[in-house]
N, C-alpha and C positions, 0 to 999 in steps of 0.2 A: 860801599865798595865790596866786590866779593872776591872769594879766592880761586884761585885755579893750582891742582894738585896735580902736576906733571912729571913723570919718571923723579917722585921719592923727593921733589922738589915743589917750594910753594911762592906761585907768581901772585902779585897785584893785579887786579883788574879794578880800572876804574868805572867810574858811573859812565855811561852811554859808550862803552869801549867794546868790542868785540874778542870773542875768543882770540882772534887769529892777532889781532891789532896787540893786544896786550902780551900778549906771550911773545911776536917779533919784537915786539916794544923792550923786550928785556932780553932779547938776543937768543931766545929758540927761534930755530931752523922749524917752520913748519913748510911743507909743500903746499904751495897758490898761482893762481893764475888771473883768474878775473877780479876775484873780491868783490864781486855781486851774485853769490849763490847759484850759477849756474853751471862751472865746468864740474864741479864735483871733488877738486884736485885736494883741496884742503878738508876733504871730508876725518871727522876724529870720531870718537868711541866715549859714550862717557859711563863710568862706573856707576854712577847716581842715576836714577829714575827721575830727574829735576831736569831735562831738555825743554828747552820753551820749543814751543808746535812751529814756531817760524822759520828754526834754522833746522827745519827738517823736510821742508816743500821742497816737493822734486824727489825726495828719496822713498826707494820702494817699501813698500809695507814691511816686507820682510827684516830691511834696515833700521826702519825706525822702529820696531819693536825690540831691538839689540841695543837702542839707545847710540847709533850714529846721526851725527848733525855734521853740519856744515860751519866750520869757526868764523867764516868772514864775513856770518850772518847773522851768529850766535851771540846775543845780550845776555851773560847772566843775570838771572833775576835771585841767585842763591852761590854760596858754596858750591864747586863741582870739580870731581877728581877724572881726568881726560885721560887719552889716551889717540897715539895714532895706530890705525888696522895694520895689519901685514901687508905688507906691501908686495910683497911674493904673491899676495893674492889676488893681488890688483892687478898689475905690469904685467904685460904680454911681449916676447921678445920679436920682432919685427928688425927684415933683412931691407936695407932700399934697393930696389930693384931698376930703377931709372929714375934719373936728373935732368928737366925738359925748361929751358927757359920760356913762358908764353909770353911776357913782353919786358918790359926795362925794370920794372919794381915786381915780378909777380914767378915764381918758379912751381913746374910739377914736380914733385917727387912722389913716385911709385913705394909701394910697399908690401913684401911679405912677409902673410901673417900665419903660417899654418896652424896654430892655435886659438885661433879665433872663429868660434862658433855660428856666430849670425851679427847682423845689423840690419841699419835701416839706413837707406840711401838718405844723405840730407842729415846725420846725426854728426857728432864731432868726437872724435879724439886730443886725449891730452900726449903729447912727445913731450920726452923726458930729452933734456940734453946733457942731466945729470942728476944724481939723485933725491935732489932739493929745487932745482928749474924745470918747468914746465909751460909748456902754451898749449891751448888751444888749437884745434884745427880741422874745420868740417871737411867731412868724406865728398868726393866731388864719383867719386868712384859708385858703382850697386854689385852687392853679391854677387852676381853671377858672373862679375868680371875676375873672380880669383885675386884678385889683389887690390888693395885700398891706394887710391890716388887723392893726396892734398895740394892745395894751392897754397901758396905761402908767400905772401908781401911781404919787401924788404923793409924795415921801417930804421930811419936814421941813429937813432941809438939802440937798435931791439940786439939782446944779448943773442935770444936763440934765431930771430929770423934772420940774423948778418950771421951764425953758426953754420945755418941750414944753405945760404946763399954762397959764404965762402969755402964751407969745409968739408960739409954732408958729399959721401959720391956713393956712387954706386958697389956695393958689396959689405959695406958699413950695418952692424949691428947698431939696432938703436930701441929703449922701451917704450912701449905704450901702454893708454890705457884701455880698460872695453868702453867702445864709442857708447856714447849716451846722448842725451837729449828727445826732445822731442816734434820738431820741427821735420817730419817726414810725412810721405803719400803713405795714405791708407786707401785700397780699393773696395769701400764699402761703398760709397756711390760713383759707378765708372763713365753714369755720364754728364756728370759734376762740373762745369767749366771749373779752368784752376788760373789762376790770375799769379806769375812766378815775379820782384820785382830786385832788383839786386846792383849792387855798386862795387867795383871793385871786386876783391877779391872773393866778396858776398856771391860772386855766379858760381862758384864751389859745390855749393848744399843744392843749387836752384838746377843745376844740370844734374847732379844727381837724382833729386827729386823727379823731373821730366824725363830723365833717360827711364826710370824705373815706375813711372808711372805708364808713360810706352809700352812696356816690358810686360807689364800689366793688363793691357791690351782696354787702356783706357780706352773709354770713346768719344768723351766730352773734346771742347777745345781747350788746348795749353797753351797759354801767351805768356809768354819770356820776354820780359822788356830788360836790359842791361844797361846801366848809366855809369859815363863818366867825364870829365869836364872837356878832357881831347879825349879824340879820336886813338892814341896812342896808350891812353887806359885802358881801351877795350883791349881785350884776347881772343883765340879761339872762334873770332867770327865767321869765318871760312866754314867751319867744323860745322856750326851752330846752325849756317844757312844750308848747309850740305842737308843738316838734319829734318831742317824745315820742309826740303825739298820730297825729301823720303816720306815723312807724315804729314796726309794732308790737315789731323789735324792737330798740329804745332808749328806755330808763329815765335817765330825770332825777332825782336827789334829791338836791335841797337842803339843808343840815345845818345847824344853829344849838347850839354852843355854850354858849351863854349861858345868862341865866334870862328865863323869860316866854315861851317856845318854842308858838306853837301848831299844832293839830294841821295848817298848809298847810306842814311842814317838820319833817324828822327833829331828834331831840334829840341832840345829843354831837358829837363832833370827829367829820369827815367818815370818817378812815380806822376808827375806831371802830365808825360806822353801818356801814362797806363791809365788815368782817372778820367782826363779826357776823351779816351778812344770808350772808356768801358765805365760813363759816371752812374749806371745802376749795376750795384752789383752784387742782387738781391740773387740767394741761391750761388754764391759761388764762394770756393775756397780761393783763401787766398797765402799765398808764401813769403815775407820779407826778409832779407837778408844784405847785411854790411853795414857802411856806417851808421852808428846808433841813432843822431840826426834826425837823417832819413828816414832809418824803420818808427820811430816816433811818431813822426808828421805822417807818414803813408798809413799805420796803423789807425791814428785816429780818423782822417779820409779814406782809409777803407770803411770803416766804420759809419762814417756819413755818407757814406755809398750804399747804405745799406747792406752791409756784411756782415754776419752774425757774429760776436765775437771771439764762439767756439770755431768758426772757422775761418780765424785770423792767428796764422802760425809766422813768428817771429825770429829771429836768430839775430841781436844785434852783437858786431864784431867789436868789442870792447875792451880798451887796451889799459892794461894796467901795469905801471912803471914802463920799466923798459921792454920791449917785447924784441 
């Protein structure tokens, strides 16, 4: 059992227990979101030189050389006296600038940011609904639009997403963090076919990604396959084939699941339409995003598709507690 040395206080950590796990476990407030090492949200500081290598994947050199990790991934393997960063240095203050319902479970909220430097279309931000709650939420928006657009699914007990659906309006201060991730277009090869495949609220990153790849003056094909069980999941269809129409080369197809499918939408789960229409997929990037499921099984079948793994970029939408 090792110790954890927090503001002048010293916590129990037990065997196979995690920074983050242990310290809520005894009623510190840490900031979290996923609790699988990827929003960044519960990133700490530790004073010791004793970070295991694992809870620091994902953070930039610069970071882990300061001795920040990540606690909801962090085993200690010794004694370690912690600490959380400033968070003044984290948090970017953000106005919402529009509140757009796309279908029954799914809302846009617009946002400005004038202190926000740069991003990558397809990366995520964490919204703060208060100083200790956070969610996750990929950019569906690209730089040059001046302002970051999220998609936000309402989920039945989600504390911040019934916040964002019942309360959030337009003129509302609200914090965030600098987007991160890495599930975004690089135009190193522009005539790279890009294979986009997404559920749900997962068409967020996947239209950013394509708008910005566009932008880009890609020249490969983009195929956007979007899956939901009804036809009443999908959103933005109209937009999406408007878009298709514009460039000849981006393919929109919509996928229904369900029964009663007709011929204005493919039949079957989205990554099913996308493996079928495209079962070699030797030389192509590929994008997944939404339910974790899904990016699983599609991940590995891309993969058997011949997809190199380096260019197989992932974003699974992963809900932890109440969201």
């Amino acid at each position: 059992m090792s110790q954890l040395h927090f503001n002048d206080i010293t916590y129990q950590c037990a065997e196979h227990e995690t920074v983050l796990d242990a310290l809520t476990r005894q009623g510190v407030s840490i900031p979290s979101s996923c609790r699988n090492g990827v929003c960044q949200t519960c990133m700490m500081q530790s004073v010791d030189a004793n970070v295991p290598s694992a809870a620091q994947n994902g953070l930039k050199p610069t970071l882990q050389a300061q001795n920040y990790f990540l606690a909801c991934v962090c085993h200690p393997t010794e004694d370690m006296t912690v600490s959380l960063p400033d968070n003044t240095d984290r948090l970017l203050s953000a106005t919402v600038t529009a509140v757009r319902q796309l279908n029954d479970e799914i809302k846009c909220v617009g946002l400005d940011c004038p202190s926000l430097e740069s991003y990558h279309a397809g990366q995520f931000i964490n919204l703060y609904q208060d100083s200790e709650c956070a969610r996750s939420y990929s950019l569906a928006s690209v730089p040059t639009d001046g302002y970051l657009r999220l998609h936000v699914r309402r989920l039945p007990d989600g504390r911040v997403s019934n916040w964002i659906h019942d309360e959030l309006k337009i003129g509302d201060s609200v914090q965030i963090s600098i987007p991160v991730g890495s599930c975004f277009y690089l135009p190193d090869v522009p005539q790279q076919p890009l294979l986009l495949i997404g559920t749900g609220s997962g068409l967020a990153p996947l239209i950013g990604i394509a708008r910005d790849a566009l932008n880009q003056q890609h020249t490969g094909d983009i195929y956007l396959y979007h899956g939901s069980h009804d036809v009443a999941g999908l959103y933005l269809v109209d937009e999406l084939r408007e878009m298709a129409e514009h460039y000849s080369n981006f393919h929109y197809l919509p996928c229904v699941s369900g029964d009663d499918v007709t011929e204005q939408y493919q039949a079957g789960r989205a990554v099913d339409v996308a493996l079928t229409a495209h079962p070699d997929l030797t030389g192509w990037r590929v994008f997944l995003c939404g339910n974790p499921n899904m990016v699983k099984t599609a991940r590995k079948k891309a993969y058997l598709a011949k997809a190199a793994m380096n260019d197989i970029y992932a974003d699974a939408f992963l809900v932890a507690g109440a969201k």
